[in-house]
N, C-alpha and C positions, 0 to 999 in steps of 0.2 A: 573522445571528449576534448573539448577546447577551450585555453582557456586565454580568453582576451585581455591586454591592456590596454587602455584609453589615457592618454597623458593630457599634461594640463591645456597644451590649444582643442583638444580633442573633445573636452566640455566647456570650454571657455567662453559659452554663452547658448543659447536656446538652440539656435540652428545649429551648430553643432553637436548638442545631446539630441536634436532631431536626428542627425545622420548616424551618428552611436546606435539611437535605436536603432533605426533601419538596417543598420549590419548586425546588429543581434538577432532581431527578427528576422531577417534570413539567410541566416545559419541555425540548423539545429541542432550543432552539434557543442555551439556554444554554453556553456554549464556556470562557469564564472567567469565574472568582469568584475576587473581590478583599474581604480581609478584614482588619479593623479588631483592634488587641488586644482581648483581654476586657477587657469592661467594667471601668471602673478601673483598669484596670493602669498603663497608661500614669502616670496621676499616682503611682501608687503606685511605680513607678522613677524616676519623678522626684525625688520624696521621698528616695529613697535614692541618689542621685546628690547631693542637698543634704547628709543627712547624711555622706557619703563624702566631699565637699567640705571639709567640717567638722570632719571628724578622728573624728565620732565612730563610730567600727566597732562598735560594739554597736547602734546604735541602724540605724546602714546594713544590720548582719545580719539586726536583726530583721524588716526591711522586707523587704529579700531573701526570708528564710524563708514568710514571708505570700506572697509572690508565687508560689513556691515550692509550699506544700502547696495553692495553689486550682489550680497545673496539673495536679498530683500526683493531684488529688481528683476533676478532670472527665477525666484520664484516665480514672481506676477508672470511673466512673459509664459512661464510655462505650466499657467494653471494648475501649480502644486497643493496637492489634496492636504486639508486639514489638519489632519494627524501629524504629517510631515513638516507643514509648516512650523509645526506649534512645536515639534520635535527641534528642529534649527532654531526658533527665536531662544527656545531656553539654550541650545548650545553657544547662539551668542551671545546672551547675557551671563554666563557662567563665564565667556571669554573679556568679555570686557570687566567682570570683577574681579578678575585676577590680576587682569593688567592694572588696572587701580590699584588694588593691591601692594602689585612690586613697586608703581613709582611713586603710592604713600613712604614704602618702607626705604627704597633711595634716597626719597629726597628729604629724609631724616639725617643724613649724612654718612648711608652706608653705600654709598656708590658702587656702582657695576655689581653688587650683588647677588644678580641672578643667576639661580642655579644651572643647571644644564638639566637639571630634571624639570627646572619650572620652566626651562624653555623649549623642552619638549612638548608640556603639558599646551603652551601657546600652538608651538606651529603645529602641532599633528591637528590643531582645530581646521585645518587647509580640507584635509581629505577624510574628515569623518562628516565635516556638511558635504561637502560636492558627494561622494558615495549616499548621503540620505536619499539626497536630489536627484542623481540620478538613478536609485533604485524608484522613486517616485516614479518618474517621466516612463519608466519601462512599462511599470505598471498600469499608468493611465491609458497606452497602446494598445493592451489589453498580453503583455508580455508576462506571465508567470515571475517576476524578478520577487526576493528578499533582502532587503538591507541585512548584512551582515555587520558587529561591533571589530573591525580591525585587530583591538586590542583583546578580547575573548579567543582570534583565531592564531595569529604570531606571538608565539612566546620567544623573547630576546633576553641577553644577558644587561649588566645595568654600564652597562658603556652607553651614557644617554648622550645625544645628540648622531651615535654613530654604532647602535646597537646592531650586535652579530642575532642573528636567531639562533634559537636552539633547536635542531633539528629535531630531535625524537619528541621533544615538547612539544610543537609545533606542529608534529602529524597527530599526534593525540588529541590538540584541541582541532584541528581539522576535519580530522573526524567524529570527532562529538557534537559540532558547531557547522560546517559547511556539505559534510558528505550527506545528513540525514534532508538536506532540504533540495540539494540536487536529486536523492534517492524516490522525494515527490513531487518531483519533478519542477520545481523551480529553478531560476539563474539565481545563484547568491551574489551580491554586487558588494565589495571591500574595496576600502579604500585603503591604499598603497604607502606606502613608505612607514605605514604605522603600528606598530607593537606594543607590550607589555613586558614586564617582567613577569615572574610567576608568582610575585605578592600584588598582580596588579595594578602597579606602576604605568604608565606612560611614557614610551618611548619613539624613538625614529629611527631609522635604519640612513639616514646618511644623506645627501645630493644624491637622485638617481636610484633611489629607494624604490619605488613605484614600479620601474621594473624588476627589481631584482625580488619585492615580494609576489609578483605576477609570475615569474620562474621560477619561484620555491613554494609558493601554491599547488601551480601546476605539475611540478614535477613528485610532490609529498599525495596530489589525491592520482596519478598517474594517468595524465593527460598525454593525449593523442600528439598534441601539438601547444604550441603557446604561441600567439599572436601579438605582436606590439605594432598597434595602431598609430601613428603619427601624422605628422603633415606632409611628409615627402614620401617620395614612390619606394623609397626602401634604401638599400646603402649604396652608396654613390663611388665613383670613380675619384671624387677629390671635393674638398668643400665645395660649396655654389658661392661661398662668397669668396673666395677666390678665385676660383676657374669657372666663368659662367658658360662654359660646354660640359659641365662633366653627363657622364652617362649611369645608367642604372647598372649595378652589378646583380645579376639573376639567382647566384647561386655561390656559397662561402660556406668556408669550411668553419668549425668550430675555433682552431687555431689563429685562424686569417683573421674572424671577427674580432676575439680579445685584442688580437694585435693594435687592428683597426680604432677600437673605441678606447683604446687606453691609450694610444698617440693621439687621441683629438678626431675622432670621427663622432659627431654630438647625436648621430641618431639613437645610440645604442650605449647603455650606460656599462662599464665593462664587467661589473659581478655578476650583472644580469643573465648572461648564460652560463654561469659557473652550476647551479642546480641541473640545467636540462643536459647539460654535458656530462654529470656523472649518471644522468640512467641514459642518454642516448635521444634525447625529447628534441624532436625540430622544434630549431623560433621560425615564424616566418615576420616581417618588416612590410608592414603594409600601409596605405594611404588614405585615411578616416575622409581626404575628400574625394580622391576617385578610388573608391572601392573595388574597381572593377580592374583596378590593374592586379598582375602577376605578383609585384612586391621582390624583394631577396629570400629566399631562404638558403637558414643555416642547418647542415648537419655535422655527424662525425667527420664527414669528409666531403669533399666537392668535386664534382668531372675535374676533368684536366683545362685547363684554360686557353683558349685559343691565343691569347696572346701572352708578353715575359711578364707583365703584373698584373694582379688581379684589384690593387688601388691603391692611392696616397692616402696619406692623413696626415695633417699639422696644429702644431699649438706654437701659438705666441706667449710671448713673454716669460720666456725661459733663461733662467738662469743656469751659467755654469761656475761649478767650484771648482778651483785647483787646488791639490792639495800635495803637500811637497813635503819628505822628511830624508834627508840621505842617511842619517841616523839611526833612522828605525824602519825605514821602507821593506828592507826584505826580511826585519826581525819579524821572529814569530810573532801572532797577536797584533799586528799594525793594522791589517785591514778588518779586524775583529774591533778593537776601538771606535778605527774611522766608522762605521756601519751603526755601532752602540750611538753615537751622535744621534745618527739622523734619524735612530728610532725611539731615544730617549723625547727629541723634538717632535715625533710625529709626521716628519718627512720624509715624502716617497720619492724614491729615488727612479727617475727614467731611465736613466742612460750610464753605463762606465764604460771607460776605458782606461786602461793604464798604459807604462812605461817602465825604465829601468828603475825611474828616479821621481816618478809623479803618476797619480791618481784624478781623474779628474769625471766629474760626476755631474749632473742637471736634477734640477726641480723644477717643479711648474709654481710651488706656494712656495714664496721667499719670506711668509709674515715673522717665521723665524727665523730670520737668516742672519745678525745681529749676534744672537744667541749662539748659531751652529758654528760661527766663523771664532768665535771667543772660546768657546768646548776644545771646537780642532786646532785651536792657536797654542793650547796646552802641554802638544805636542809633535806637531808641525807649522811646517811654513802652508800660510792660507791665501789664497787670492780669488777675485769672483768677478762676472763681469754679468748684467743684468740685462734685459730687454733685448733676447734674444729668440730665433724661430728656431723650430723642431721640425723638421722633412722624414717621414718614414715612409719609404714605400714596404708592400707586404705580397708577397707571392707564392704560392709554393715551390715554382718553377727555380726561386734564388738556390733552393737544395741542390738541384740538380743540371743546372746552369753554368759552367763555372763563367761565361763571358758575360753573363749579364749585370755581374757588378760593375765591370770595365764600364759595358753599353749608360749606367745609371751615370758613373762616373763623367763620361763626356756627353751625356745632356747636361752638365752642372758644369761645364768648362768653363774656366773664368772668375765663378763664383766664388768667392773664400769659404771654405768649410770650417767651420772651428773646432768641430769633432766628429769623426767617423765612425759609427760603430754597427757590428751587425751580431742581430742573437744567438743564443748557443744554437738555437731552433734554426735555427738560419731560412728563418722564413719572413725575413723580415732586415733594411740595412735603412739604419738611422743616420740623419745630418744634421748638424748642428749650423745655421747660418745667421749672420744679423737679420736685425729685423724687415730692415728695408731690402734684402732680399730673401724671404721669405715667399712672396709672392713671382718674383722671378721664375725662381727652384719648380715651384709647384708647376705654374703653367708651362716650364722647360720640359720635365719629367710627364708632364699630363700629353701632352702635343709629342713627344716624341713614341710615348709606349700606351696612346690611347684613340688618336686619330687619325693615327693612319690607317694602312690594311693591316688586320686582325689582329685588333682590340681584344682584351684581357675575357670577350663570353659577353661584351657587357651589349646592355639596348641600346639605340638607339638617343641621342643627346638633345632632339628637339625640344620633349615634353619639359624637360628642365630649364630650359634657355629663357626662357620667360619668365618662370616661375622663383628661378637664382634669389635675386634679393628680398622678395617678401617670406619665399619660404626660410630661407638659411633665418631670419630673423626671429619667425616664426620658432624654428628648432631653436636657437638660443633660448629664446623666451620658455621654452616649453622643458627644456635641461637647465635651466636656475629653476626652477620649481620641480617639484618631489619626482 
């Protein structure tokens, strides 16, 4: 059994839930499809849960409206049956009177009042229409599919905007809600990122939801494999939008991937394979537009690599903190404080390294960083420096290599590093560099340990050299939405 993901460019208009169908319909081993709002949507009711927040009701309607005639309009395109239709117009008018709602109740003078449960209640409307839609469209094929309610099959705790599931709850309504319709043989079709509480409630599972409920699906009804459908051939050698050579990686280990997609590799959102990793469930990373390629897959483990990395990954605009106490640095309890910080703020921490006399640490979200720097001022010395790049190559080979740091080292000759660090895993050695060399780093590191003779296992760099800036585009667009 398998169970697919389709993310948001993946339905993002008629021809595209055409070729959705088509890779459902031939595969039969397909059982559920887990799907992403269309493309943009997601931001686009975010938008208008800000302006609702705001008081301003015109500008929330208009948003509304846009969200409105693009369902309106791939209904038409795709001939969607009666029932269905009439299903969506009331879920959008139940969306749009809520939104009215909050920026009656704003623009009475209680600004930003929106809850995080009522703006759940907004964006999860992303991916309970696109899942109507496209359990439709399967069905008119003549494909056995059932629209499945999201919020009926994930049970989540009430951390809204960034709800955890409850496992054991969650197989239970699984199987009282999704296994009995695969058992007569239909596709259940769920839409993604969206949950409930167990009174009910409406919730969402976070950015990057959509996969990680397609890998706890699948891993809870005890799936063969899980498929994540995207725009690209699968996981790559280094961005496209920065290295337009990079090449396809065939085969990653479960270790390599988290690596991968938690330093900035946007095809694969990183909790995403946290379910199929504890029963042992391949993802494979496949391309909703040539379906016929090979794709990545991941397992427990991956062949050996032909060559010393198996791939980069980067994120811009990273901050680092220093953090400096001579006082209290090797007192008990110093780095038990500094850590209480940036969990009291909700920020994740990339990268440490220390020193005798200093601590120094990266985040990707600075929105509290004002805050975090006035906490640690309480009792250290604090400094920070902003709009910086993140370089991590990932290998297994760095375990058992010991010259390959050296080798990483002088491709980056020249370069300033602002911090160096490599995981306890040591499968993995992180660089901190400005931003304007950012793109240096990668293409130094890409060209030295990717284009020559014997590349990291990977294919072939043609199919991507074309496809670099619309696709990388594409993947953004389609990782800001669920």
């Amino acid at each position: 059994m398998i169970t697919a993901k389709f993310g948001g460019t993946s339905v993002a208009d008629a021809a595209a839930i055409g070729r959705l169908s088509a890779i459902v319909a031939g595969n039969a081993a397909v059982k559920v499809v887990v799907v992403s709002a269309l493309a943009g949507i997601t931001d686009a009711l975010l938008a208008c849960v800000g302006h609702a927040g705001r008081g301003d009701a015109g500008a929330a309607a208009a948003g509304f409206g846009a969200v409105r005639l693009r369902h309106l309009g791939l209904m038409d395109d795709l001939a969607t049956g009666p029932g269905t239709r009439a299903q969506v117009e009331s879920e959008l008018d139940r969306l749009g009177a809520l939104l009215a709602a909050l920026a009656a109740v704003s623009a009475l003078g209680a600004k930003d009042t929106v809850t995080p449960a009522q703006q759940d209640a907004v964006v999860a409307t992303g991916e309970l229409l696109s899942s109507r839609i496209v359990a439709d469209a399967l069905v008119s094929r003549g494909i056995p599919a059932i629209w499945i309610d999201a919020r009926k099959a994930v049970v989540t705790d009430q951390q809204f905007t960034r709800a955890a599931p409850l496992e054991a709850e969650t197989a239970a309504s699984l199987q009282r809600v999704v296994a009995p319709a695969i058992r007569e043989g239909r596709i259940a079709v769920v839409g993604g990122f969206v949950g409930a509480t167990a009174e009910g409630v409406t919730t969402t599972l976070g950015r990057g939801g959509s996969d990680y409920s397609a890998a706890l699906i699948g891993a809870l009804l005890g799936a063969d494999e899980i498929h994540i459908w995207t725009d690209v051939d699968g996981m790559l050698t280094a961005d496209p939008r920065v290295v337009p050579t990079v090449r396809l990686v065939p085969h990653l280990s479960f270790a390599e991937a988290s690596e991968l997609a938690y330093f900035g590799a946007k095809v694969l959102h990183p909790s995403t394979i946290q379910p199929a990793v504890a029963r042992n469930i391949p993802v494979r990373i496949l391309n909703a537009r040539r379906p016929g390629g090979p794709g990545t897959l991941i397992t427990a483990s991956a062949p050996s690599a032909s060559g010393a990395l198996r791939a980069i990954a980067s994120k811009r605009d990273v901050t680092v903190i220093d953090i400096t106490s001579t006082r209290m640095l090797m007192a008990h309890g110093f780095l038990r404080r500094v850590f209480e910080v940036f969990d009291r703020h909700g920020a994740a921490v990339d990268v440490v390294t220390t020193s005798e006399v200093s601590l120094s640490v990266t985040i990707d979200d600075a929105s509290a960083l004002d805050a975090i720097v006035a906490d640690l001022g309480a009792f250290a010395d604090v400094s920070y420096e902003r709009g910086l790049g993140l370089v991590c190559a990932v290998g297994e080979r760095l375990r058992t290599d010991p010259t390959l740091f050296t080798r990483i080292l002088e491709a980056l000759d020249g370069l300033p590093l602002r911090l160096v660090s490599q995981a306890g895993s040591r499968q993995n050695v992180t660089f901190v560099v400005a931003q304007r060399d950012l793109a240096p780093a990668m293409e130094r590191l890409h060209r030295r340990f990717f284009e020559g003779a014997g590349t990291a296992g990977a294919g072939p760099a043609a199919p991507h050299e074309a496809l670099a800036a619309p696709e990388a585009s594409a993947v953004a667009r389609e990782e800001s939405a669920a």
